[in-house]
ZAPA-458191 format. One line per 10 residues: their letters; for each residue z negated, x negated, y negated of C-alpha. Coordinates in steps of 0.5 Angstrom, whole numbers. Example, Ala and Ser with C-alpha at 12.3 -4.5 7.8 and 13.67 -1.06 7.14 Angstrom:
BEGIN
AS = -16 -25 9  -14 -27 2
This chain:
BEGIN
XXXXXXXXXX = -287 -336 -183  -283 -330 -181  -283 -327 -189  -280 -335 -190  -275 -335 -185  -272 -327 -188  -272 -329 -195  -268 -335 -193  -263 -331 -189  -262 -328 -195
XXXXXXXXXX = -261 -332 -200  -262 -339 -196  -260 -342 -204  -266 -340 -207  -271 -340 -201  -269 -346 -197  -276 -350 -201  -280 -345 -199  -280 -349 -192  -284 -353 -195
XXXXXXXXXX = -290 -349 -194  -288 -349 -187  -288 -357 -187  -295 -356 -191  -297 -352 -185  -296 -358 -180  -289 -355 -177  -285 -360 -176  -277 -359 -176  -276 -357 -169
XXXXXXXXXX = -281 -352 -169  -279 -349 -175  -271 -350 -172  -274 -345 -166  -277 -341 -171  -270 -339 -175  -268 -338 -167  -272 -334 -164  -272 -328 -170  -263 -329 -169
XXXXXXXXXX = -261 -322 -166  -261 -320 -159  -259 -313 -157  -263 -310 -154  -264 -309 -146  -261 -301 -147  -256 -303 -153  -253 -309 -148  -252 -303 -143  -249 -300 -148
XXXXXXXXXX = -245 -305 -149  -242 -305 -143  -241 -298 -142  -235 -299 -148  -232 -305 -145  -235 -309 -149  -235 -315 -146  -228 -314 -142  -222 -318 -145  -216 -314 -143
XXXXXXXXXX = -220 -306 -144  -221 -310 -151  -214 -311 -153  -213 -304 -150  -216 -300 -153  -216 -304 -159  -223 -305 -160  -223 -311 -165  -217 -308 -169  -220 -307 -177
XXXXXXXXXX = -226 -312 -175  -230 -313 -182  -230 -320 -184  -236 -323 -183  -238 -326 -189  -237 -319 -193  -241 -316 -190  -250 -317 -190  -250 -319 -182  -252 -325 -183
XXXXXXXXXX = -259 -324 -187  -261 -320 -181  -260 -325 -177  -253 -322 -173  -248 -326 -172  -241 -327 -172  -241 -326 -165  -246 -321 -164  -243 -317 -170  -236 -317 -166
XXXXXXXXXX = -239 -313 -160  -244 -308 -165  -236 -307 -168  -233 -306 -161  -238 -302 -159  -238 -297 -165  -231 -294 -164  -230 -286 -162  -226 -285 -156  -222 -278 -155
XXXXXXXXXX = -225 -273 -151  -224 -269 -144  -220 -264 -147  -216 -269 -152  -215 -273 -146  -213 -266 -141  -207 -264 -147  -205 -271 -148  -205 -272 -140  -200 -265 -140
XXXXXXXXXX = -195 -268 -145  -195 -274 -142  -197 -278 -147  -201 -281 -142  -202 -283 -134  -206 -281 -129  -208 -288 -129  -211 -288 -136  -214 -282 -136  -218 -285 -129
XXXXXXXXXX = -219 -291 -134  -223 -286 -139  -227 -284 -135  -230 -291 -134  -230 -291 -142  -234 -286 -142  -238 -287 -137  -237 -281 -133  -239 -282 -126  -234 -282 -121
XXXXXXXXXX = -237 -276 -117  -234 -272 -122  -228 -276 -124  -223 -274 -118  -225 -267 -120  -224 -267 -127  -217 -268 -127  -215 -263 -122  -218 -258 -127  -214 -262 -132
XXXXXXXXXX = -208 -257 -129  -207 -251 -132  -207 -245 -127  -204 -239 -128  -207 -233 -132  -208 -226 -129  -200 -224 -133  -198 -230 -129  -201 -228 -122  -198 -220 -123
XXXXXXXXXX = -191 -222 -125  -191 -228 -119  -192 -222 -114  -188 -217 -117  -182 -222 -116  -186 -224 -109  -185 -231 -110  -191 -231 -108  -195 -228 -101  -201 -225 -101
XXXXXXXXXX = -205 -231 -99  -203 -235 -106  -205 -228 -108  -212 -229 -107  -213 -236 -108  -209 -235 -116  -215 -230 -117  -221 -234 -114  -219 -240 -118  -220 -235 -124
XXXXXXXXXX = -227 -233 -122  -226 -227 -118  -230 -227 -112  -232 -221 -106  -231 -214 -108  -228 -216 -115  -222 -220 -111  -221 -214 -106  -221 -210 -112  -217 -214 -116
XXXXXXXXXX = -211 -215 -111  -210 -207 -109  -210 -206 -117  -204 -211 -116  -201 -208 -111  -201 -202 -114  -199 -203 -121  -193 -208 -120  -191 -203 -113  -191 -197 -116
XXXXXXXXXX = -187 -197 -121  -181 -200 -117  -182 -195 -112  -181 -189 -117  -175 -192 -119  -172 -193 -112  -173 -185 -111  -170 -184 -117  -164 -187 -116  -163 -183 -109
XXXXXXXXXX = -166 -189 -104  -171 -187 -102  -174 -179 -101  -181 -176 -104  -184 -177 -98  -183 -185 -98  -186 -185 -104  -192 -182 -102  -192 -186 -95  -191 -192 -99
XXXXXXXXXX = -196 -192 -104  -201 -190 -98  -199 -197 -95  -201 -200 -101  -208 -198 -100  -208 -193 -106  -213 -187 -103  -211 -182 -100  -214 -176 -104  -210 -179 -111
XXXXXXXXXX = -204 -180 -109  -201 -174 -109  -204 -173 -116  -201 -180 -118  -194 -177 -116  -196 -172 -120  -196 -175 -127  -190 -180 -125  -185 -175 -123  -186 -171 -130
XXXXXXXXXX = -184 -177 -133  -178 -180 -127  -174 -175 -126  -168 -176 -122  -162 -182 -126  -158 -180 -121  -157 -173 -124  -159 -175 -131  -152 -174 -134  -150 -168 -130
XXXXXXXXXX = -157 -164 -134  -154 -166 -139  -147 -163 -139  -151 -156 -137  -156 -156 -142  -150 -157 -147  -146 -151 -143  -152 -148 -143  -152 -149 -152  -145 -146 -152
XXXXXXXXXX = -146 -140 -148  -152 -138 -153  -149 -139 -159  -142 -136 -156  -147 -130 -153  -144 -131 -147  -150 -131 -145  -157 -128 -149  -162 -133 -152  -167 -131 -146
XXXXXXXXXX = -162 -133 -142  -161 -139 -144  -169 -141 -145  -169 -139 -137  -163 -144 -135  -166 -149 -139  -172 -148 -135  -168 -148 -129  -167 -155 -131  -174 -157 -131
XXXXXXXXXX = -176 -156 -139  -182 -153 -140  -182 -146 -143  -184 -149 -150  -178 -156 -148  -174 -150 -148  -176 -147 -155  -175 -153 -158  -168 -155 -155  -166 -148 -157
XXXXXXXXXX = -169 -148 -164  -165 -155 -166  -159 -154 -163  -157 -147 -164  -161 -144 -170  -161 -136 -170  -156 -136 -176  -151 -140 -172  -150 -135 -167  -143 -133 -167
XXXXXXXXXX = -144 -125 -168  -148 -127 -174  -144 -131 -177  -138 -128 -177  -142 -120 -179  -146 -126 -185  -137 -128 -187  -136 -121 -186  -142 -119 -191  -141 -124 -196
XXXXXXXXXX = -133 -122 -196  -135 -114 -197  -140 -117 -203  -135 -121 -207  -129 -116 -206  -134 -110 -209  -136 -115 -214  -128 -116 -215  -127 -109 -215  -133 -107 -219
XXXXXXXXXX = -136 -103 -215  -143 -108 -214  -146 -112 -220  -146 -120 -220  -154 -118 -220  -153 -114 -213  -148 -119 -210  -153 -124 -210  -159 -121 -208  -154 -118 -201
XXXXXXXXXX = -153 -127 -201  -160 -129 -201  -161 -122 -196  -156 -126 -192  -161 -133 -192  -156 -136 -197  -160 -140 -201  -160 -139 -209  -156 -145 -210  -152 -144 -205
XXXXXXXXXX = -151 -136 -207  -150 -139 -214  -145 -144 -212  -141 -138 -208  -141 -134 -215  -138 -140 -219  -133 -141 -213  -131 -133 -213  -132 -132 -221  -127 -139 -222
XXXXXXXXXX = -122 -136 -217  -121 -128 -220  -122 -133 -228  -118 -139 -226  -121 -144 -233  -116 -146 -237  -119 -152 -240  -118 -158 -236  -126 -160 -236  -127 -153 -233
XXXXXXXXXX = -121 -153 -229  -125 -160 -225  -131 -157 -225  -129 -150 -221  -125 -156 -216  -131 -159 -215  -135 -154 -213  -130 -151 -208  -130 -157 -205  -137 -157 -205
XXXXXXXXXX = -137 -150 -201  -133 -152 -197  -137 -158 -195  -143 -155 -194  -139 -149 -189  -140 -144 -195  -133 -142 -195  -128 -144 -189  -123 -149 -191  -117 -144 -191
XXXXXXXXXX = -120 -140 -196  -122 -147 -200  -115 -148 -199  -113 -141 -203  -118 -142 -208  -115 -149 -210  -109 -144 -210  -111 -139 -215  -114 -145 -221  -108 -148 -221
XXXXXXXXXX = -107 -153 -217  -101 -154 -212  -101 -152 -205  -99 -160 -203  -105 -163 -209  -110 -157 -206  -108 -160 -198  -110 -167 -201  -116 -165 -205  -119 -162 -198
XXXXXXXXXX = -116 -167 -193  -123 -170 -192  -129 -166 -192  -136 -167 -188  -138 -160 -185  -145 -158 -187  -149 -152 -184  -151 -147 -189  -156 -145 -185  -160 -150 -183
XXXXXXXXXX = -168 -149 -185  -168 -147 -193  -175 -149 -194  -180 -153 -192  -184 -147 -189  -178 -147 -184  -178 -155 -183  -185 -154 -182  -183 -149 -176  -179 -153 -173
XXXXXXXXXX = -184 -159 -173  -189 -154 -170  -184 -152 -165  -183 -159 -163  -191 -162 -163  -192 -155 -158  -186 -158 -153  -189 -165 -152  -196 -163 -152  -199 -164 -159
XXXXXXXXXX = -205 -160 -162  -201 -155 -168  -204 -153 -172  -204 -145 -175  -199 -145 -182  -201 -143 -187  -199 -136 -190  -201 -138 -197  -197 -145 -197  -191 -141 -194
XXXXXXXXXX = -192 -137 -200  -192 -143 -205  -186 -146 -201  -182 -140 -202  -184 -139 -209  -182 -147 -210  -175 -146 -207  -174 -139 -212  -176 -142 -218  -172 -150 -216
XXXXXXXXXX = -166 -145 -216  -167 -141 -222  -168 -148 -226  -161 -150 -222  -158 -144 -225  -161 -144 -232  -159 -151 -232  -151 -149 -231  -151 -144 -235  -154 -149 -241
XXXXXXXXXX = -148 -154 -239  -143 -148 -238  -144 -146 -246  -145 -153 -249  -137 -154 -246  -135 -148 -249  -139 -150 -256  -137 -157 -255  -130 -157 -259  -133 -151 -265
XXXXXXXXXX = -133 -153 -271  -137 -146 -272  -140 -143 -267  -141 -135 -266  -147 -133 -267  -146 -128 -259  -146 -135 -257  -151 -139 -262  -156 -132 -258  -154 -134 -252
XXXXXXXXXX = -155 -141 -253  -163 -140 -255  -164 -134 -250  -161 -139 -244  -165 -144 -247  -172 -141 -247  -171 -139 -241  -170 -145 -238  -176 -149 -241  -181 -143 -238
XXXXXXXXXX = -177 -144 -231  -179 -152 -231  -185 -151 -233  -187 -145 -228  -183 -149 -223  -189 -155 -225  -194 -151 -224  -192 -148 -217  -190 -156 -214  -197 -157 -216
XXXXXXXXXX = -200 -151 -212  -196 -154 -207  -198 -160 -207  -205 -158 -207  -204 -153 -201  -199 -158 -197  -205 -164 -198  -210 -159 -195  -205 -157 -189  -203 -165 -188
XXXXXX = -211 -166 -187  -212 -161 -183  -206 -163 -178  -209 -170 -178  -216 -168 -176  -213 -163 -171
């Protein structure tokens, strides 16, 4: 009998004659009318709970939360040839949604989205007993992180109490809470205590005192001023400092005082001995003394005056230059300069370029404006037109360091004053960096001297065969220089690789 009753339910078109049987069995219309109604579905004892748990069979929650919204059609669907119906198929829909959980529920309810009455009803949704539902929405509150909790008491807008209850409720209990709070103090106090002492309100022994109170040990807090002090010196007197160590600078360099003198005020001013080092190395090289620099003016002036005079080869001049830590550039800018003026160029092209280089020298400090000023003279140009050329200019040392050996000194001489590891320069990559700055110049020179005779040809129809020897001798020079200089900035760069290694593993 059930198998007929579930092939009707199926298809009742097709299989309604198979009642018949049932009639053949000696079932009368009623009973076969309580067969189909006793195989209907009825939830069961657990699905109606269920049921009743997602508000089902609650009108106004239905309409809330939207539980018939999307309701299938009854009849699209295979409900009835399992014997569910219309009614039954609506709850199983009503209970079949999924509801946002606690955590969506949490932000929903901070951005207001909702009311602390809906989220009180969700928790009847779900079906959260209410032990837990007071609870749970006072947890719903953020609480402040431990960045919060240190910036609150720095500012002191909050007590000590509130201290402790922010860190309870991120979890710290007993000796971990007491540690935490005198770390608090700590961190947040100090600082501000160093910076009343530094700005002259308080005095070094209400540092200490202050920091103790705070319940630092005893036995760490003179180490720990120790290591702040080094760091906070006095603002009070930060200019003043700084107009003495300027003072300080003047006086070496003007030799009013010597260098050790000036190495032992700095000193004096609370620079360690390498701080010290290092300031006077970079503000007042040795060459910028002034007794060195006027006897280096004075020494390139009785060089080119024996040059003027023929009493020195050109050679013998660049040579006492480059003894005088002019580079090879600049010895042969100076040269070009000194040659322009004793040879003024007739040719407009020659004439601009001698002008460019006087410029140039004056530029970078190698002649003063004045004698600029009379070379512009001697090549022709009027004294007004010569004033003008000069009349802006950006001064340059000459003297600064000339390779990247020197370079590497001065970098050295800082890592040392603040600390740093450095490691021993290489006597064989100073090697290579000298031969790398010798031979850059002698390329410069060689390139020049190409481009000096290509000026002179440039208008020949016939070129002297002096000159044409001239040309190939100059040439073959210069093509072994770039190749020589190829293989030397290798060899740099191999041995300046290795350097740059070992630095960074020291």
């Amino acid at each position: 009998p059930l198998s007929i009753v579930n092939a009707w339910r199926r298809d009742p078109g097709k299989y309604a004659g198979l009642f018949s049987d049932l009639d053949d069995q000696g079932w009368d219309d009623l009973r076969q009318e309580v067969l189909k109604f006793v195989t209907e579905f009825v939830p069961s004892a657990d699905e109606q709970t269920f049921w009743l748990a997602r508000e089902v069979f609650e009108p106004d929650q239905v309409v809330k939360y939207g539980l018939d919204d999307e309701l299938p059609v009854y009849e699209d669907t295979d409900f009835a040839k399992i014997g569910v119906s219309p009614t039954q198929a609506k709850n199983k829909w009503r209970a079949h949604w999924v509801h946002a959980s606690y955590i969506q529920m949490v932000e929903m309810f901070r951005r207001k989205l909702i009311t602390e009455e809906d989220f009180s009803e969700w928790f009847r949704l779900v079906e959260i007993a209410p032990f837990w539902r007071p609870n749970l929405i006072e947890i719903s509150q953020a609480w402040p992180t431990r960045v919060d909790v240190r910036r609150w008491w720095d500012m002191r807008t909050i007590d000590e109490p509130r201290l402790r209850q922010l860190y309870q409720g991120l979890g710290y209990e007993g000796e971990n809470l007491e540690d935490y709070v005198l770390w608090t103090k700590v961190f947040t106090d100090a600082p501000v205590i160093f910076a009343r002492w530094s700005k002259g309100w308080i005095t070094i022994d209400d540092v200490r005192s202050q920091l103790a109170g705070l319940g630092m040990p005893a036995a760490r807090v003179d180490d720990f001023i120790q290591e702040k002090i080094k760091n906070e010196q006095p603002e009070r007197t930060s200019k003043e400092r700084d107009i003495t160590k300027t003072d300080i600078y003047k006086g070496v360099k003007q030799e009013r005082i010597t260098r050790d003198e000036g190495l032992e005020l700095l000193q004096d001013l609370g620079y360690d001995a390498d701080e010290a080092d290092y300031l006077l190395s970079i503000n007042i090289p040795e060459d910028e003394v002034q007794s060195v620099a006027e006897n280096r003016l004075l020494s390139k002036a009785e060089l080119l005056a024996g040059l003027r005079e023929e009493l020195i080869t050109e050679a013998e001049v660049r040579t006492g230059l480059q003894e005088l830590r002019y580079s090879i550039v600049d010895t042969t800018l100076i040269l070009d300069i000194f040659k322009a003026s004793i040879s003024p160029p007739t040719d407009p092209k020659l004439r601009e370029a001698s002008k460019a280089d006087i410029v140039k020298g004056v530029k970078k400090g190698l002649i003063d404006r004045e004698e600029g000023y009379l070379r512009l003279i001697d090549i022709g140009f009027e004294p007004t037109a010569a004033d003008f050329i000069l009349f802006v200019q950006v001064e340059e040392s000459p003297f600064s360091p000339i390779d990247f050996s020197e370079f590497k000194g001065i970098t050295s001489k800082w890592r040392k004053a603040s600390g740093m590891t450095t490691p021993q320069f290489d006597d064989k990559l100073r090697e290579a960096s000298n031969d790398l700055v010798r031979i850059s110049g002698e390329v410069e020179i060689l390139e020049g001297s190409v481009k000096d005779l290509d000026l002179q040809v440039i208008d020949q129809d016939v070129i002297p065969d002096e000159t044409k020897a001239r040309l190939i001798e100059v040439n073959v020079a210069l093509n072994r220089a770039r190749s020589e200089k190829v293989r030397l900035q290798r060899e740099f760069d191999t041995l300046a690789a290795e350097f740059r290694q070992k630095s960074k593993s020291e």
